[in-house]
MARKE-17066 format. One line per 10 residues: for each residue x, y, z of N, C-alpha, C. Coordinates in steps of 0.05 Angstrom, whole numbers, plus 5000, padded with zeros to 4 digits. Layout:
! residues N
X Y Z X Y Z X Y Z ~ ...
! end
This chain:
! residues 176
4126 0928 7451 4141 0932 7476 4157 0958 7472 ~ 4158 0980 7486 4163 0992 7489 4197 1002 7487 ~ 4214 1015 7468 4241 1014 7476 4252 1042 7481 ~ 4242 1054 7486 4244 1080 7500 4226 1102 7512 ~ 4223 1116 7529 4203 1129 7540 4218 1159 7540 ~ 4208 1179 7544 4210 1212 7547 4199 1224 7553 ~ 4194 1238 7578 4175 1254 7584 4178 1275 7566 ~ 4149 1285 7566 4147 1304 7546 4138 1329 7557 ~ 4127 1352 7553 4122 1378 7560 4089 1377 7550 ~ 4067 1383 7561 4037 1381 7566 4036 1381 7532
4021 1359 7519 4005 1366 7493 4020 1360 7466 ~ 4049 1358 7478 4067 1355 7447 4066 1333 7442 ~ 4070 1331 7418 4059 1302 7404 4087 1305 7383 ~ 4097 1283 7381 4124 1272 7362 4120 1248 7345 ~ 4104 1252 7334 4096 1227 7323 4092 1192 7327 ~ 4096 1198 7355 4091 1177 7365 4060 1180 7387 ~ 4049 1155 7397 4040 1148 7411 4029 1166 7435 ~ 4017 1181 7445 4022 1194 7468 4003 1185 7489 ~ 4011 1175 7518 3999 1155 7538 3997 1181 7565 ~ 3978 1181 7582 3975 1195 7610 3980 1169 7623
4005 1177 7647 4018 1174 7676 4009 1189 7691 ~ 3993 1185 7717 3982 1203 7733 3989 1239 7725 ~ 3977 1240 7704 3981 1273 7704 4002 1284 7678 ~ 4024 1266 7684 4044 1264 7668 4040 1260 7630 ~ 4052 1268 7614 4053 1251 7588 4075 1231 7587 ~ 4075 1220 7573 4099 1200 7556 4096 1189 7530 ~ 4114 1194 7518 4124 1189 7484 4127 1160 7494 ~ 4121 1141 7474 4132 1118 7480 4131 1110 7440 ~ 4168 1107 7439 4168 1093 7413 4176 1061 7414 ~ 4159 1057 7397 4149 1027 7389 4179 1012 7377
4185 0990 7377 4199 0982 7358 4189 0990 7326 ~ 4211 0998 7302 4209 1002 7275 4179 0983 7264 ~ 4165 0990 7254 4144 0969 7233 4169 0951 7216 ~ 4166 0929 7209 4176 0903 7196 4175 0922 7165 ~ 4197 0913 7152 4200 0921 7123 4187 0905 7106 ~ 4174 0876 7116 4154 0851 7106 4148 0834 7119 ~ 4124 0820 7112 4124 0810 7133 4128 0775 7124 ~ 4144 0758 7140 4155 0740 7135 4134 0714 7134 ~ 4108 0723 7150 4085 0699 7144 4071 0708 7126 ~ 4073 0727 7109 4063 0724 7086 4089 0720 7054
4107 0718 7058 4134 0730 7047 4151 0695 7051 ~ 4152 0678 7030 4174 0658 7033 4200 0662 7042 ~ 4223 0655 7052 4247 0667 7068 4262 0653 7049 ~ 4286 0665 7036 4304 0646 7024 4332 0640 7026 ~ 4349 0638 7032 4377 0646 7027 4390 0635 7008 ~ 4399 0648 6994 4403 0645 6966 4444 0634 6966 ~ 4438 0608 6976 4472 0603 6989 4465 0572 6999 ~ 4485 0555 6988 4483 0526 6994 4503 0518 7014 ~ 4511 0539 7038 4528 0542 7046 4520 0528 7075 ~ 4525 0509 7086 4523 0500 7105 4522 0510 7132
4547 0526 7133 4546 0544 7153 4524 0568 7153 ~ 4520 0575 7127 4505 0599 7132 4476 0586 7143 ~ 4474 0559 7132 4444 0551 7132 4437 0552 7162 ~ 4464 0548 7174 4459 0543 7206 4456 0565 7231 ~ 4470 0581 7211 4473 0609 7223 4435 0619 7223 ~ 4425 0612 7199 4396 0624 7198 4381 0614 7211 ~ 4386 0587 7214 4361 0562 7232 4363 0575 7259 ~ 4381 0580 7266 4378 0597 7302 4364 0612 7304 ~ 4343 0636 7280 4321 0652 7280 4301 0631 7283 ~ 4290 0613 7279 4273 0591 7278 4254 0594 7263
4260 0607 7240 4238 0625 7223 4241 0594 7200 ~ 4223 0588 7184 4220 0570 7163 4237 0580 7142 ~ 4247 0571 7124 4270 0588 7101 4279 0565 7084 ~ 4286 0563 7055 4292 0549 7030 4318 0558 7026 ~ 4335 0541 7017 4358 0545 7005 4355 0550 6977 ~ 4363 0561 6951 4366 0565 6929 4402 0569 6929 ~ 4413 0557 6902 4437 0564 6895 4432 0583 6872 ~ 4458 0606 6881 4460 0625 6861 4474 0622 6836 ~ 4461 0632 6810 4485 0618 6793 4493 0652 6792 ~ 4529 0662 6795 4534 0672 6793 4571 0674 6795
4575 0697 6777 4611 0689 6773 4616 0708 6792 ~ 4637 0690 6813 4656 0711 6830 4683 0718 6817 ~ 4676 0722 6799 4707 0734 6786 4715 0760 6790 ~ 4732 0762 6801 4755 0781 6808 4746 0800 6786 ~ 4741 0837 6794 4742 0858 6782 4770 0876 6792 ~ 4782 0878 6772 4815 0895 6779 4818 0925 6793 ~ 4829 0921 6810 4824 0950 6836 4800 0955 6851 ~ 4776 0925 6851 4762 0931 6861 4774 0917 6893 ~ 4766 0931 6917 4777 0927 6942 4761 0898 6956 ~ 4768 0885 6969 4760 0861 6980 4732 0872 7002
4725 0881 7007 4697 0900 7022 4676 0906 6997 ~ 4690 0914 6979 4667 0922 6958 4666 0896 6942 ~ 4685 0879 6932 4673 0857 6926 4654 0830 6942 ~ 4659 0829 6966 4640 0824 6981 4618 0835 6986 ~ 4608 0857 6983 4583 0865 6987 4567 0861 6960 ~ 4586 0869 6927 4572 0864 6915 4565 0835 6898 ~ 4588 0810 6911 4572 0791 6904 4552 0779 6917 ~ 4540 0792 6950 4525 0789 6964 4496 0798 6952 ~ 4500 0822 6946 4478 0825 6933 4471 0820 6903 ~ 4494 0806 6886 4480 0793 6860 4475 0768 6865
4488 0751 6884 4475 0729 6897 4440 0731 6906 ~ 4435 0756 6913 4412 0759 6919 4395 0777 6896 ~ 4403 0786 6887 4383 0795 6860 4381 0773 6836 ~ 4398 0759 6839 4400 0730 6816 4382 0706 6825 ~ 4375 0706 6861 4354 0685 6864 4328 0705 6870 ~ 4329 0736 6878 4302 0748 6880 4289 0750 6842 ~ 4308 0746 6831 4290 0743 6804 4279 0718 6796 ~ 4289 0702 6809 4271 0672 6795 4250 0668 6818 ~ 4245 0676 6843 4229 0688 6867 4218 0706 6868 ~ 4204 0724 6858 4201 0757 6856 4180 0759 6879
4166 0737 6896 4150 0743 6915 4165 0740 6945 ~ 4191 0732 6945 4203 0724 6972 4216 0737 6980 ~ 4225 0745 7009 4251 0750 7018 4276 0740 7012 ~ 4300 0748 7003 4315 0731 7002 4344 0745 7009 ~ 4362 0727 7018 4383 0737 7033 4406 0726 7013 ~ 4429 0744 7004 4449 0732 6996 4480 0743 7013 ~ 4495 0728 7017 4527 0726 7024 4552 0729 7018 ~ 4573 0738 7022 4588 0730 7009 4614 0741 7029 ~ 4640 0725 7038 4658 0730 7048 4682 0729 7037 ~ 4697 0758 7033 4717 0753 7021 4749 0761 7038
4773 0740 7040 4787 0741 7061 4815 0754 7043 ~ 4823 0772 7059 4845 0794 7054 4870 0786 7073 ~ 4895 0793 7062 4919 0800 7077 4938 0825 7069 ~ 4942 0845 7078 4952 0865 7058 4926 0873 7044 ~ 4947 0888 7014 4918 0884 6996 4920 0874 6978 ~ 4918 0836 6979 4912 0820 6968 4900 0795 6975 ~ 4880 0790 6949 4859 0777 6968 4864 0747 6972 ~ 4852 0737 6983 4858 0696 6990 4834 0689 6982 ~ 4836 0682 6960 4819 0663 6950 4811 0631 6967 ~ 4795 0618 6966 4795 0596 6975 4812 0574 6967
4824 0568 6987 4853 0550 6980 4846 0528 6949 ~ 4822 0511 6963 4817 0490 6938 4831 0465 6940 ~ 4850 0468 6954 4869 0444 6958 4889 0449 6979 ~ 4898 0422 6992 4917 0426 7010 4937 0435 7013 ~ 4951 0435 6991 4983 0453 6985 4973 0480 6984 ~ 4953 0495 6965 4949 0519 6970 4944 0528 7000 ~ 4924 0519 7016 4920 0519 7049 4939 0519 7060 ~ 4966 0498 7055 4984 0500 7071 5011 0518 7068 ~ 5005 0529 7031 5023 0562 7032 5009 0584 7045 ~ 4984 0586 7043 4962 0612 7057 4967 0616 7080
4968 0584 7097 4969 0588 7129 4999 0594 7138 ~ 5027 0593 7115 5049 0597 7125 5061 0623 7117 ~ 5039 0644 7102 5040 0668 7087 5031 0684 7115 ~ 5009 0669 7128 4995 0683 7136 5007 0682 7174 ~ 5032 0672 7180 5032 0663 7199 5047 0685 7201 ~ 5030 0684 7233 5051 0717 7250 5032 0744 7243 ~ 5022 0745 7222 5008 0767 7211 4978 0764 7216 ~ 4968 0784 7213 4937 0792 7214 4921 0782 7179 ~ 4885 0773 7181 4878 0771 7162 4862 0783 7165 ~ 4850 0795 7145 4812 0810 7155 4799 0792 7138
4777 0791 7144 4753 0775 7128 4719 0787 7138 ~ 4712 0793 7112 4696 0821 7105 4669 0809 7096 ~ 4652 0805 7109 4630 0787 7114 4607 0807 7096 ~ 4595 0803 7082 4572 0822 7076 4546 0810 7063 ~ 4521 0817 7082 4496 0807 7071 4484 0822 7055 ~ 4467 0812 7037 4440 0837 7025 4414 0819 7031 ~ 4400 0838 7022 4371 0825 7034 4353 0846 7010 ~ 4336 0819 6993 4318 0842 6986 4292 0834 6979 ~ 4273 0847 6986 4242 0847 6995 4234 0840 6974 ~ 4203 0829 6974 4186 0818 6955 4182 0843 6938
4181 0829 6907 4185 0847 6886 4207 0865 6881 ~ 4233 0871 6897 4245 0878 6903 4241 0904 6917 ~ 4218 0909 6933 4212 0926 6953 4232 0939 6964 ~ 4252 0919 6981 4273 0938 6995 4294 0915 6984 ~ 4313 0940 6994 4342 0934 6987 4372 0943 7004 ~ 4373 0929 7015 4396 0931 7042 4411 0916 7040 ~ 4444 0928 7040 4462 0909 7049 4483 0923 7073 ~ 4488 0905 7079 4512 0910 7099 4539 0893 7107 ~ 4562 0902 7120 4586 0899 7115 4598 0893 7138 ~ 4609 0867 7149 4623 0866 7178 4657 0862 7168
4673 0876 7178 4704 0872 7180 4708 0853 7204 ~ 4719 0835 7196 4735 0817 7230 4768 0824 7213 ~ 4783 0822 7241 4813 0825 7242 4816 0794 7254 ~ 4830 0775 7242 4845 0756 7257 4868 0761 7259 ~ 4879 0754 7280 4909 0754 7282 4923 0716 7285 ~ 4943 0719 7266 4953 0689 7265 4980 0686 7293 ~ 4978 0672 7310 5004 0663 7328 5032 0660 7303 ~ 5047 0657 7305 5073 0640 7292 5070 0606 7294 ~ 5075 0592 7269 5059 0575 7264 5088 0559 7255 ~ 5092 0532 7264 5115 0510 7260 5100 0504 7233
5120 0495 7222 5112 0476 7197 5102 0460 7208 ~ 5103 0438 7229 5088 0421 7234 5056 0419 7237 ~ 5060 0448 7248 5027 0456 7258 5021 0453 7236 ~ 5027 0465 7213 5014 0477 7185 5007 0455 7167 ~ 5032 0440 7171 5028 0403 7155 5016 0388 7168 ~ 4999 0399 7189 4975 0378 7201 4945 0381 7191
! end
């Protein structure tokens, strides 16, 4: 299907496609070729993460969960954006190696205030200092996938920033 058209000037050719309209030329570029192709290519996401699993089933594509064994341990001055991207992608080079024929997707979200990071509470008292640290103020949480192709063909990741902003929060709210 077609996602853009250009008339062109008699005979030039751009590496695309070139089609006659009564008289006329037109370039017509195609959507990108697939970087693999997924019915020949197992799908994986390399994340036992419930949410993510759900987030993927909305493609309706077939796909395996694998858990990553891998340490998120804190590297010193490294920024909450770059540690998210790069446990995204050792999440995914740690299950594309025991897979070396599949696609596989790895994750990883890491949540900031200032510049210091929030670990996952783990318990309720921690949750309920985080959410009273965090009240009134902004958090970012720095989402980043990788993805990498059979045999490790390709290799892409990428990086979403969200800004939350917290209301002012009663203790009551927070001890609920």
């Amino acid at each position: 299907e077609p996602v853009d058209i250009e008339r062109l000037r008699p005979g030039r050719r751009h590496g695309a496609r070139i089609i006659g309209i009564e008289g006329a030329q037109v370039k017509i570029l195609l959507t990108p070729k697939p970087l693999f192709r997924l019915d020949m290519n197992p799908l994986i996401l390399a994340s036992t993460s419930p949410y993510r699993r759900m987030l993927l089933e909305r493609f309706g594509l077939p796909f395996e969960t694998v858990r990553p064994q891998v340490s998120e341990d804190h590297i010193a001055g490294e920024s909450p954006s770059d540690r998210a991207m790069r446990l995204a992608m050792a999440k995914a080079e740690e299950v594309a190696a025991r897979y070396p024929g599949a696609v596989v997707i790895g994750s990883d979200q890491v949540a900031s205030s200032g510049h210091k990071v929030l670990d996952k509470p783990g318990d309720a008292a921690t949750c309920r200092s985080q959410l009273a640290t965090l009240s009134g103020t902004d958090a970012r949480f720095h989402t980043a996938c990788a993805v990498i192709g059979p045999a490790g063909s390709v290799r892409l990741v990428h990086l979403d920033t969200t800004t939350v902003f917290f209301r002012q929060l009663a203790t009551k709210e927070i001890d609920r």
